[in-house]
Biopython code that builds the backbone (N, CA, C, O; Angstrom):
import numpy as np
from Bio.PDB.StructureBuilder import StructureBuilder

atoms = [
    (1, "UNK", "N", (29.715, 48.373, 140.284)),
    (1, "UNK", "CA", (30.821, 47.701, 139.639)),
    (1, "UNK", "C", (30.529, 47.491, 138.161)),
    (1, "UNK", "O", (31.306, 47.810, 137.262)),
    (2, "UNK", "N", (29.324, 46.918, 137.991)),
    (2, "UNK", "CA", (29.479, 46.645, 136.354)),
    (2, "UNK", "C", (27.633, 47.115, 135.740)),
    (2, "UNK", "O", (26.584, 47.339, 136.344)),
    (3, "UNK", "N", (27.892, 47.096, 134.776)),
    (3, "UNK", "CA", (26.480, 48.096, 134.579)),
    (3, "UNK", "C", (25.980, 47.746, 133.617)),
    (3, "UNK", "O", (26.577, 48.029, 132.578)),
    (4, "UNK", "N", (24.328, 46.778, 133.482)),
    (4, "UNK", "CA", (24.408, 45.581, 132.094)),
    (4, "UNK", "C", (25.340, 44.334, 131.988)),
    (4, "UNK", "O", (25.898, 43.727, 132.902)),
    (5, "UNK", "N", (25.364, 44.153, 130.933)),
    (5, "UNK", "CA", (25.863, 43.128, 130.449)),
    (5, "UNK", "C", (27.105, 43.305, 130.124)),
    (5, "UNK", "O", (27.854, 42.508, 130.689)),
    (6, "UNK", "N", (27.696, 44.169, 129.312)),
    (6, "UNK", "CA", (28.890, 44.294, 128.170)),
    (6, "UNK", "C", (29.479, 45.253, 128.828)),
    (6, "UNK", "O", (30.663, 45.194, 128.496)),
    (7, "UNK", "N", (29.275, 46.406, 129.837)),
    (7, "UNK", "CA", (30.166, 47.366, 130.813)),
    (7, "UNK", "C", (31.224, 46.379, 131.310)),
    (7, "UNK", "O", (30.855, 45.205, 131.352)),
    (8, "UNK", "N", (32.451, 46.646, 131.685)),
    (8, "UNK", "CA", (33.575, 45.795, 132.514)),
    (8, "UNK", "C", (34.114, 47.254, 133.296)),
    (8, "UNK", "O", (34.148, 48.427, 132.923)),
    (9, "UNK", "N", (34.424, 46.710, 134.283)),
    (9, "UNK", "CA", (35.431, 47.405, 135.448)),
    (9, "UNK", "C", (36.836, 47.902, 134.972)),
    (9, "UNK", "O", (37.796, 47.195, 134.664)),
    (10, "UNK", "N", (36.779, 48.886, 134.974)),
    (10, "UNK", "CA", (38.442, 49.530, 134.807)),
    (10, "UNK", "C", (39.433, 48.897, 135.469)),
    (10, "UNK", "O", (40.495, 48.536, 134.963)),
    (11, "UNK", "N", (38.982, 48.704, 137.009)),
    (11, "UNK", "CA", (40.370, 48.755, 138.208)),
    (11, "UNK", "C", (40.430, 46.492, 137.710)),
    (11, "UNK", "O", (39.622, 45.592, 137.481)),
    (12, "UNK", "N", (42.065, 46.695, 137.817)),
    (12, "UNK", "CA", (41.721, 44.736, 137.459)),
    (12, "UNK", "C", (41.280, 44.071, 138.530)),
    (12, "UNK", "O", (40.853, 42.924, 138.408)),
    (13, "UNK", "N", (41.321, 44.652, 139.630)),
    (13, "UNK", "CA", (41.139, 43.274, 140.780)),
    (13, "UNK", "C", (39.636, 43.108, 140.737)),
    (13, "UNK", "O", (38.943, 42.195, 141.187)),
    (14, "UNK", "N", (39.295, 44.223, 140.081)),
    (14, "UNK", "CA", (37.570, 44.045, 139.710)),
    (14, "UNK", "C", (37.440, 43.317, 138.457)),
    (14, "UNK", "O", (36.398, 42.667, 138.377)),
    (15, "UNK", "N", (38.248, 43.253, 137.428)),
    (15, "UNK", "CA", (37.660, 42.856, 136.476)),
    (15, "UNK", "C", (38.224, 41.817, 136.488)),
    (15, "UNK", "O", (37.983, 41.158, 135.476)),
    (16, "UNK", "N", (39.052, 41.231, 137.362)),
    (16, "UNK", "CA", (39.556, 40.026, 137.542)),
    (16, "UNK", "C", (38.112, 39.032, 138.310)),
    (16, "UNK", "O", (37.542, 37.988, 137.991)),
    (17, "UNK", "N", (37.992, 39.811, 139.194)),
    (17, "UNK", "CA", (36.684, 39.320, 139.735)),
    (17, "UNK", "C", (35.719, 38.887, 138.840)),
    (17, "UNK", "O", (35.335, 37.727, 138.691)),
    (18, "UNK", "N", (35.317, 39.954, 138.206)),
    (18, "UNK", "CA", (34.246, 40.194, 137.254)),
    (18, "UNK", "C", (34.220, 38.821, 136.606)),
    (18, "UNK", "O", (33.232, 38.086, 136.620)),
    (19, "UNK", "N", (35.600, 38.482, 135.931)),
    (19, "UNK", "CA", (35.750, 37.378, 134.911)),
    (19, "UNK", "C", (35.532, 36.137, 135.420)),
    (19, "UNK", "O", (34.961, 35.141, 134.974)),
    (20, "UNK", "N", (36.129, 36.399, 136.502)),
    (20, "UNK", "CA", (35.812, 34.320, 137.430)),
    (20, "UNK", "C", (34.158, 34.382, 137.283)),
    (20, "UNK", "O", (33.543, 33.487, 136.705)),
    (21, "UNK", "N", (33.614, 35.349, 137.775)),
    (21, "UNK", "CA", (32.641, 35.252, 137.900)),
    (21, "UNK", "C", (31.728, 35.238, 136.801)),
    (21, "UNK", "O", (30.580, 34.802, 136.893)),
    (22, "UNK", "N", (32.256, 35.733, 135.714)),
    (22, "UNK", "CA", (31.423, 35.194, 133.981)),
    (22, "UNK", "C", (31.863, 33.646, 133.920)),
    (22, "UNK", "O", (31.055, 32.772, 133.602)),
    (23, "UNK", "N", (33.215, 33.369, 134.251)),
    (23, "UNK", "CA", (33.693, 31.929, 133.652)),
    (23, "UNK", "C", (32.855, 31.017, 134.638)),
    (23, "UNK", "O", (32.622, 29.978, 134.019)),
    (24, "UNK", "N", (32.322, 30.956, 135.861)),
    (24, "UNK", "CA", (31.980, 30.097, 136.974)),
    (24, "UNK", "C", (30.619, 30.182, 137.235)),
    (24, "UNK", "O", (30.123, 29.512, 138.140)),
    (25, "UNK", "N", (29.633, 31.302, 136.201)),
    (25, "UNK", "CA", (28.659, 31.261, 136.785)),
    (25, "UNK", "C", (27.488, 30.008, 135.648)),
    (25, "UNK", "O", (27.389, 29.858, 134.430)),
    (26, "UNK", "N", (26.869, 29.411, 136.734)),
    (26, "UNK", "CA", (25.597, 28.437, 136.189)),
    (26, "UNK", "C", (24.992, 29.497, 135.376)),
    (26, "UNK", "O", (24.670, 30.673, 135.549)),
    (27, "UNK", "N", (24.942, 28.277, 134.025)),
    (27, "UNK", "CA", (23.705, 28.757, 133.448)),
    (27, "UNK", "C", (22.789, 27.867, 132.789)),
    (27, "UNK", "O", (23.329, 26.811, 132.460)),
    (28, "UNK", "N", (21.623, 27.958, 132.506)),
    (28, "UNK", "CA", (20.708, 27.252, 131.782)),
    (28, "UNK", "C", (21.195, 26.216, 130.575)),
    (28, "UNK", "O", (21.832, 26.785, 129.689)),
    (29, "UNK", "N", (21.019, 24.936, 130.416)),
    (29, "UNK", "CA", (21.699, 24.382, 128.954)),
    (29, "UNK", "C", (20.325, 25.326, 128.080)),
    (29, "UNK", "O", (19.155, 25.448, 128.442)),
    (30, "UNK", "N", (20.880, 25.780, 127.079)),
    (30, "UNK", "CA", (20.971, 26.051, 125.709)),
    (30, "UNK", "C", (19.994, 24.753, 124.810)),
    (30, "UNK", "O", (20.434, 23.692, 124.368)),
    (31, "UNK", "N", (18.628, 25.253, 124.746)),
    (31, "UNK", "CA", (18.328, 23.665, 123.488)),
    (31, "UNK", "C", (18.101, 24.375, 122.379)),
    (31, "UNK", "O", (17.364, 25.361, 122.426)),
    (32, "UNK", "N", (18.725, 23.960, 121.181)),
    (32, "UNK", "CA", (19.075, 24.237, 120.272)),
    (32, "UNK", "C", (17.870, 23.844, 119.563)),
    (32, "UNK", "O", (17.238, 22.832, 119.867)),
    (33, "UNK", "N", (17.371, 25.052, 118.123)),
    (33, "UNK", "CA", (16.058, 25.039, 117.659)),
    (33, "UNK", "C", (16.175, 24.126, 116.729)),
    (33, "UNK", "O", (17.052, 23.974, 115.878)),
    (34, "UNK", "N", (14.456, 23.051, 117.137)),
    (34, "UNK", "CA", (14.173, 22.227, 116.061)),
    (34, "UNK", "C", (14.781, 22.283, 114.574)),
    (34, "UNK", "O", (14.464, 23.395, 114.151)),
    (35, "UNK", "N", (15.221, 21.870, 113.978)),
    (35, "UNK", "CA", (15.705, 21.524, 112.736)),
    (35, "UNK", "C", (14.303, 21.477, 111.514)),
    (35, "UNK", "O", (13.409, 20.654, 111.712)),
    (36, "UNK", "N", (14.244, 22.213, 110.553)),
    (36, "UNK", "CA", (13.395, 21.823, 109.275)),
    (36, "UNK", "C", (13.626, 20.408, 109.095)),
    (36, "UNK", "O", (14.684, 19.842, 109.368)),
    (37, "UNK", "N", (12.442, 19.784, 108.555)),
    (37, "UNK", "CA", (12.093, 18.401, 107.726)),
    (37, "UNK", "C", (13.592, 18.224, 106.735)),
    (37, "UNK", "O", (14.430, 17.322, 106.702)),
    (38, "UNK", "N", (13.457, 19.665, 105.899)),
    (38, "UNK", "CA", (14.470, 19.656, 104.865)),
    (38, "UNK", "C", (15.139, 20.214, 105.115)),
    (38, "UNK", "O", (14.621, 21.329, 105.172)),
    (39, "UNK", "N", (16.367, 20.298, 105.421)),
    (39, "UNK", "CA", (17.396, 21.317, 105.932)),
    (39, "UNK", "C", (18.015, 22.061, 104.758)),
    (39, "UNK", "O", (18.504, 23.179, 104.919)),
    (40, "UNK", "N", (17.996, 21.381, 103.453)),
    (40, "UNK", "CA", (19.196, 21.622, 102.494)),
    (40, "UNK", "C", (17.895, 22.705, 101.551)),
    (40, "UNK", "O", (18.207, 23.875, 101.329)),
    (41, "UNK", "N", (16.783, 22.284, 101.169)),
    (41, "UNK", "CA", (16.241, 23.197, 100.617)),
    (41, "UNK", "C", (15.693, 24.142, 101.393)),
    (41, "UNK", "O", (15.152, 25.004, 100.700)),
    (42, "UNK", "N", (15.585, 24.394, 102.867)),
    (42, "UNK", "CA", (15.435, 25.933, 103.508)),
    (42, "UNK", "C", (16.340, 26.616, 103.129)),
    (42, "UNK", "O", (16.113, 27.788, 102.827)),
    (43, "UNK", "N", (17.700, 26.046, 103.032)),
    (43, "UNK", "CA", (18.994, 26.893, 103.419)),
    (43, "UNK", "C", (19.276, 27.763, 101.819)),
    (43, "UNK", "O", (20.064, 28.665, 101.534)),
    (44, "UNK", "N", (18.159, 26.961, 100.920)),
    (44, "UNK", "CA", (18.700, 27.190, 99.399)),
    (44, "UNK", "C", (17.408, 28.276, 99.065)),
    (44, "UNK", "O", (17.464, 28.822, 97.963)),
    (45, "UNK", "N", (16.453, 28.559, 99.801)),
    (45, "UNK", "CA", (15.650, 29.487, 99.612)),
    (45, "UNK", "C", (16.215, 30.447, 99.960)),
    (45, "UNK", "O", (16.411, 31.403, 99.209)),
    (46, "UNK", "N", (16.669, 30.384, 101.403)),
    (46, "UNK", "CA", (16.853, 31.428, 102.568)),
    (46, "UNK", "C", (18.241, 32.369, 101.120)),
    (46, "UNK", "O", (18.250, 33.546, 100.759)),
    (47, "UNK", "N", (19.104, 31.294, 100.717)),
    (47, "UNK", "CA", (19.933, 31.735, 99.599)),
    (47, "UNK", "C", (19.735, 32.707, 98.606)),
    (47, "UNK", "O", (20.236, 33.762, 98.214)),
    (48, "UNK", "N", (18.724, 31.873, 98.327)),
    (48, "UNK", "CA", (18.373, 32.581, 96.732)),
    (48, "UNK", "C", (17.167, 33.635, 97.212)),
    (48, "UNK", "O", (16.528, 34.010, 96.229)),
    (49, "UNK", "N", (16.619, 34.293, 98.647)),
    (49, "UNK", "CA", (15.922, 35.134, 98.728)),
    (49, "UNK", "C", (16.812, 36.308, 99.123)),
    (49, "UNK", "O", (16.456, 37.449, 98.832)),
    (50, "UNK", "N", (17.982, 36.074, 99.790)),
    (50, "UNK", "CA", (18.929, 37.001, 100.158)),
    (50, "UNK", "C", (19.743, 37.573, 98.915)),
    (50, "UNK", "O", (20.196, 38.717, 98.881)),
    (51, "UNK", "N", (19.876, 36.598, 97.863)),
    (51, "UNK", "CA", (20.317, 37.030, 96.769)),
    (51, "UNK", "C", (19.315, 38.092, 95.725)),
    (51, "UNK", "O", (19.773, 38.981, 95.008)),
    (52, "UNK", "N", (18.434, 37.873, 95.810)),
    (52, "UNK", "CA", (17.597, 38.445, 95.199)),
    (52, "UNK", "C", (17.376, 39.749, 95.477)),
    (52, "UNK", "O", (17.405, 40.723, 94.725)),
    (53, "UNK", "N", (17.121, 39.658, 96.789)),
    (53, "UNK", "CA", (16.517, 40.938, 97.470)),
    (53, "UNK", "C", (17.857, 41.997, 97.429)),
    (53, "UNK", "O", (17.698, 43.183, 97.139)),
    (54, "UNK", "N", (19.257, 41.397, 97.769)),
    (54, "UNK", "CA", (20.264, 42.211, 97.883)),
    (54, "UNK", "C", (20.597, 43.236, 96.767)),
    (54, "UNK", "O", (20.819, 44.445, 96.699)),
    (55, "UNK", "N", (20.491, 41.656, 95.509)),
    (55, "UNK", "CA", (20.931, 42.649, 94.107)),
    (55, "UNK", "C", (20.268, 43.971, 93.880)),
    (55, "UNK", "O", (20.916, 44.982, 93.613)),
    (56, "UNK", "N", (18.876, 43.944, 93.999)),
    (56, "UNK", "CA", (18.151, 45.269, 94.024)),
    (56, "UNK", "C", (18.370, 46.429, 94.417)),
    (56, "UNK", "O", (18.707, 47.483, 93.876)),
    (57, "UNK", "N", (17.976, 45.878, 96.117)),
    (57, "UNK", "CA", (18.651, 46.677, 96.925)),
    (57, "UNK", "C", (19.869, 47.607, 96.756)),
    (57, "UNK", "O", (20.075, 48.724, 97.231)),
    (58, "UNK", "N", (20.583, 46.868, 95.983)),
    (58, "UNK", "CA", (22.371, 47.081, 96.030)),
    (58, "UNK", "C", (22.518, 48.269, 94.999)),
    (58, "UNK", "O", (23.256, 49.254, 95.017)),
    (59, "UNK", "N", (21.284, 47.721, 93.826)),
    (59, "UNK", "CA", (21.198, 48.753, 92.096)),
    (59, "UNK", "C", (20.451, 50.118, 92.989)),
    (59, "UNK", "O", (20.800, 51.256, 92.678)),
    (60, "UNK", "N", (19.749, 49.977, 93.744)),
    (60, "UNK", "CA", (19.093, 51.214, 93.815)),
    (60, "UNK", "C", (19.885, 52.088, 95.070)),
    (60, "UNK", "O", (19.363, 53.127, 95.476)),
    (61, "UNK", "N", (21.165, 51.604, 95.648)),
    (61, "UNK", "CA", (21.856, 52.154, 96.302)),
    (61, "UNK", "C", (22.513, 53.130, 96.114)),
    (61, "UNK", "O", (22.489, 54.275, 96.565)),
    (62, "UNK", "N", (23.435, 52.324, 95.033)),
    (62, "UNK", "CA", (24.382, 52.522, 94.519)),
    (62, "UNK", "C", (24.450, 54.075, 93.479)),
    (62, "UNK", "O", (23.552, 54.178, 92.643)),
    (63, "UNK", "N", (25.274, 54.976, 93.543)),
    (63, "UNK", "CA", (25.370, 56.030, 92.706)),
    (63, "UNK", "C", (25.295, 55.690, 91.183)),
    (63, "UNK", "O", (25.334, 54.476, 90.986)),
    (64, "UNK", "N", (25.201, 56.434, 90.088)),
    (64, "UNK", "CA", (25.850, 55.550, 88.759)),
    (64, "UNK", "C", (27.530, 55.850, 88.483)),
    (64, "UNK", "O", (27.999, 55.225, 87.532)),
    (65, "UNK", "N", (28.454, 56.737, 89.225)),
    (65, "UNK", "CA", (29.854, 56.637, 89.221)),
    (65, "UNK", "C", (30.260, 55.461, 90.187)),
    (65, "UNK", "O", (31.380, 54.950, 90.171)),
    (66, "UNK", "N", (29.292, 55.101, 90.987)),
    (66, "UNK", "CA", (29.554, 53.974, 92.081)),
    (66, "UNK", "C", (29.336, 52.301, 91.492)),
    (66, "UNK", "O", (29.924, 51.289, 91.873)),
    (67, "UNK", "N", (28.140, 52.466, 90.300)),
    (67, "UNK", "CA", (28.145, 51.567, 89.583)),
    (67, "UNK", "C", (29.641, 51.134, 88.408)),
    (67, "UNK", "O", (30.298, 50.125, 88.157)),
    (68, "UNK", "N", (29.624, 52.204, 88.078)),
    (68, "UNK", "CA", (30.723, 52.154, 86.871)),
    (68, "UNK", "C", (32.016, 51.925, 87.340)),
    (68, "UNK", "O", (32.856, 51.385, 86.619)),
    (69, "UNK", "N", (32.277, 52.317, 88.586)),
    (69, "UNK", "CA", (33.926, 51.812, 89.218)),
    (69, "UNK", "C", (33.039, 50.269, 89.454)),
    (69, "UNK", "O", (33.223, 49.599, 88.437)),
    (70, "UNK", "N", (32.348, 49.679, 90.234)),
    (70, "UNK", "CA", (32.201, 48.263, 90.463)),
    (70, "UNK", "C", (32.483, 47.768, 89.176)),
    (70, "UNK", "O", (33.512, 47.160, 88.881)),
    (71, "UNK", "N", (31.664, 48.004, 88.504)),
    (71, "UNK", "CA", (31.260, 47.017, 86.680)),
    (71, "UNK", "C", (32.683, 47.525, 86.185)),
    (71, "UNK", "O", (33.102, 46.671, 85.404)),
    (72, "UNK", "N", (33.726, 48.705, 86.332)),
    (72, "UNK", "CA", (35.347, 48.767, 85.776)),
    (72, "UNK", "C", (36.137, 47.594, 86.449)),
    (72, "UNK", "O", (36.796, 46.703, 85.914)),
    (73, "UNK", "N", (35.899, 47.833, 87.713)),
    (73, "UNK", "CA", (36.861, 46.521, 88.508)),
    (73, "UNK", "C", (36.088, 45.281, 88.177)),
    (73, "UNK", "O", (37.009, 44.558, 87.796)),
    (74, "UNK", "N", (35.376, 44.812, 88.109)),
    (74, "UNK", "CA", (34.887, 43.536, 87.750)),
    (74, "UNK", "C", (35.513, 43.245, 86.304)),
    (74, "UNK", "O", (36.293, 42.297, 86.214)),
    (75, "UNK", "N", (35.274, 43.859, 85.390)),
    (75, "UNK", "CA", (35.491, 43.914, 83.970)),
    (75, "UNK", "C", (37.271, 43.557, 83.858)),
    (75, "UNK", "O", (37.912, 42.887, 83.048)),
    (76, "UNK", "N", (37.744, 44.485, 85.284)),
    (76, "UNK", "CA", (39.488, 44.022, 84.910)),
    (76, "UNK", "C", (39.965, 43.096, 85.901)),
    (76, "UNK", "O", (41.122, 43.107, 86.319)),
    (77, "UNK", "N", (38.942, 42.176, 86.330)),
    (77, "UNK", "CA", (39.299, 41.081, 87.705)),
    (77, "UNK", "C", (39.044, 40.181, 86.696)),
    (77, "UNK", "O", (39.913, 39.311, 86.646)),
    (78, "UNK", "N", (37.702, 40.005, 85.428)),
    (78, "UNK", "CA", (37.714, 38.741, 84.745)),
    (78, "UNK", "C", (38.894, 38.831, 83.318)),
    (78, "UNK", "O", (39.628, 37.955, 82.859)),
    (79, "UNK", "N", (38.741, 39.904, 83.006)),
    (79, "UNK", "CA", (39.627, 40.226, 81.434)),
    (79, "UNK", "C", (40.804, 40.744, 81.623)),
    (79, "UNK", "O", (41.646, 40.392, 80.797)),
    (80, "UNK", "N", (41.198, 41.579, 82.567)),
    (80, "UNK", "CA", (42.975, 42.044, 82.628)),
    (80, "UNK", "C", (43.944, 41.134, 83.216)),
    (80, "UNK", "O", (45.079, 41.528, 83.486)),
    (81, "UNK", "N", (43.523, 39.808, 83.455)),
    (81, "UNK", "CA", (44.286, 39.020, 83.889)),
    (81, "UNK", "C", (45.295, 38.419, 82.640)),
    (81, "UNK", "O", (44.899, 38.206, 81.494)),
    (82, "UNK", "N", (46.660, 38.202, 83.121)),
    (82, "UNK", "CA", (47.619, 38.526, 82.499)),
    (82, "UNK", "C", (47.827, 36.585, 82.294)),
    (82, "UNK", "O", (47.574, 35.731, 83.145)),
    (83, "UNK", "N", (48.202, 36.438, 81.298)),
    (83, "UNK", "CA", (48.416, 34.701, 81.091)),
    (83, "UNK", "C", (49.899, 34.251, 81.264)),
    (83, "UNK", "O", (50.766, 34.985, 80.790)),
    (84, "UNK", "N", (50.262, 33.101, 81.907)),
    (84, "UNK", "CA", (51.220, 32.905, 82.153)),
    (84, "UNK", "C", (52.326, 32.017, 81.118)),
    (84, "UNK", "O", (52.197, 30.805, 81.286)),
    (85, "UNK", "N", (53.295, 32.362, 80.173)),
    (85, "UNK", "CA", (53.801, 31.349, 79.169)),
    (85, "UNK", "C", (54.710, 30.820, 80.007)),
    (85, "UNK", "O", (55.383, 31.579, 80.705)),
    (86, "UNK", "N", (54.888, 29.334, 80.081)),
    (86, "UNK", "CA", (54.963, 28.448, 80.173)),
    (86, "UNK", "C", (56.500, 28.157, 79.589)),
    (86, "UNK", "O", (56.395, 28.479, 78.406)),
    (87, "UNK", "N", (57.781, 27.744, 79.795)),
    (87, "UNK", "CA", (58.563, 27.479, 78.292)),
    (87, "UNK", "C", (58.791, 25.735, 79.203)),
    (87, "UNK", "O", (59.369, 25.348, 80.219)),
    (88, "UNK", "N", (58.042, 25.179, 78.224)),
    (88, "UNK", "CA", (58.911, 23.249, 79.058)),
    (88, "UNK", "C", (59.374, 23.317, 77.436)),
    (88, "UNK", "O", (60.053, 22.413, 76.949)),
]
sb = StructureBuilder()
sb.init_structure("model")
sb.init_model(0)
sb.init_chain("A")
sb.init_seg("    ")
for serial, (resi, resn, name, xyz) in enumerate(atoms, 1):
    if name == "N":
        sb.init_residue(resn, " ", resi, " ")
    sb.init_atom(name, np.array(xyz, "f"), 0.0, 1.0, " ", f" {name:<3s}", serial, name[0])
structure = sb.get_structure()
């Protein structure tokens, strides 16, 4: 009938089955992992190491026609924006 975890049954009276039987079956409570001392400065490393590592990553990916459309659209997302006059 079902094969693993994430396989489901084609025919419904099976996968009707199938489902009571995900929604009804016991399972273990879940204890949720100890917490850091500091919560706010892990989360600001974990930040600024993902940032770091990405930008690199991202320059040495990237084509240089792949660079130059990003850095064109950026350039006309901060500066081609159009101003709105106002008449009161």
């Amino acid at each position: 009938m079902t094969i693993g975890k994430g396989k489901r049954p084609r025919d419904p009276n099976q996968l009707a089955k199938w489902i009571v039987e995900q929604s009804t079956a016991e399972r273990e409570p879940e204890t949720p992992a100890p917490a850091p001392p500091n919560l706010s400065a892990y989360m600001a490393a974990m930040g600024r190491k993902g940032g770091i590592v990405g930008g690199k990553r991202r320059l040495v990916t990237m084509t240089p026609a792949a660079r130059k459309k990003a850095a064109t659209k950026a350039a006309q997302a901060r500066w081609g924006k159009k101003k709105i006059d106002s008449e009161t």
